[in-house]
C-alpha positions as a printed Julia matrix, in Angstrom:
100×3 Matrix{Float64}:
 148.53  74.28  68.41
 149.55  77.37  69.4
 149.67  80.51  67.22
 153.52  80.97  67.75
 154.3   77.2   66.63
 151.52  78.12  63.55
 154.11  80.85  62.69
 157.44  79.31  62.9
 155.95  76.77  60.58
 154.89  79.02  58.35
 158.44  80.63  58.84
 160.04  76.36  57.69
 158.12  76.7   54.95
 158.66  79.83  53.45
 162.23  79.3   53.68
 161.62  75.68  51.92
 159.72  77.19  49.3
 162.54  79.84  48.17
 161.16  82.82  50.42
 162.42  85.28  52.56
 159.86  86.82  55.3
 159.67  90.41  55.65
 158.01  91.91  58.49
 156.87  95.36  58.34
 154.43  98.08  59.8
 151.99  99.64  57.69
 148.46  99.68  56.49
 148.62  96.32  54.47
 147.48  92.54  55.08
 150.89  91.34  53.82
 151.19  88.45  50.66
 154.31  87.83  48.48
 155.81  89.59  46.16
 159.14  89.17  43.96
 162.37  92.02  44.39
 164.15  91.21  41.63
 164.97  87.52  41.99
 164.27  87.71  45.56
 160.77  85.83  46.52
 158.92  87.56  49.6
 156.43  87.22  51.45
 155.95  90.64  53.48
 154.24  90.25  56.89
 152.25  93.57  59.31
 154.35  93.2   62.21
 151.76  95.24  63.86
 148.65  93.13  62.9
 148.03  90.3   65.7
 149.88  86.73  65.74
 146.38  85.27  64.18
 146.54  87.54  61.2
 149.92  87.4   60.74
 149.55  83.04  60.18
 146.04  83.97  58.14
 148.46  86.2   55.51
 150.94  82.99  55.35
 148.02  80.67  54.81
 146.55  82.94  52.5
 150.05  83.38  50.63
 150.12  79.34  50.54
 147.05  78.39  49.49
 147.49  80.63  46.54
 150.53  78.76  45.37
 150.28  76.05  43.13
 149.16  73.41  45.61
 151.6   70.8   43.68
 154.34  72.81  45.35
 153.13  72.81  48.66
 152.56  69.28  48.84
 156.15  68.33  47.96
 156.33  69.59  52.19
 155.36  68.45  55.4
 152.98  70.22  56.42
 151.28  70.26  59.67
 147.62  69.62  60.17
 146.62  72.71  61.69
 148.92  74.19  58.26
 147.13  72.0   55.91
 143.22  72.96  56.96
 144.27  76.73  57.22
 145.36  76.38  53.58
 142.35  73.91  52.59
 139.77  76.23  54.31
 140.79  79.29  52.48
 141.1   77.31  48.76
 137.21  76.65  49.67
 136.83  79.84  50.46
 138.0   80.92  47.36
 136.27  78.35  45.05
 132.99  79.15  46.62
 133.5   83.22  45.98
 135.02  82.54  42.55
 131.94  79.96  41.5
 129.34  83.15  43.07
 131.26  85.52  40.82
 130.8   83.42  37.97
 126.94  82.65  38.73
 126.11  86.44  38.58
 128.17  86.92  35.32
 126.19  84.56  33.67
């Protein structure tokens, strides 16, 4: 699938989920944030098409995954967001291991 179709997905879903998308230049990887009521997710519009979708997955896979699943999501969405939960399990168990 190609990154730009990976994007516009991402783009569907956001909007699903109660977002807006914010892109913006700057020294940041971009995640979500909350402007009063207003839900974000702020995207580096300078940062290439592959880290842009990595920030959405990354934004995603931190929801509660309850809420995602209430969505279509596309495969290619689905193991973005499933590899970076692993990802994330495995770092939090090492963190955990040397605390103990």
């Amino acid at each position: 699938m190609k990154p730009e179709a990976i994007k516009t997905a991402f783009e569907e879903l956001a909007e699903k989920l109660g977002y807006t998308v914010r892109y913006e230049k700057g020294d940041f990887r971009g995640g979500a944030c909350r402007v009063d009521r207003d839900r974000q997710i702020i995207i580096n519009s300078a940062a290439p098409l592959n880290h842009q979708n990595y920030a959405f997955a990354r934004v995603f896979a931190e929801m509660n995954p309850d809420l995602i699943e209430q969505h279509f999501l596309l495969p290619e969405l689905r193991k973005m967001l499933d590899d970076i939960r692993t990802e994330n399990q495995r770092r939090e168990a090492m963190e955990n291991h040397a605390l103990d």
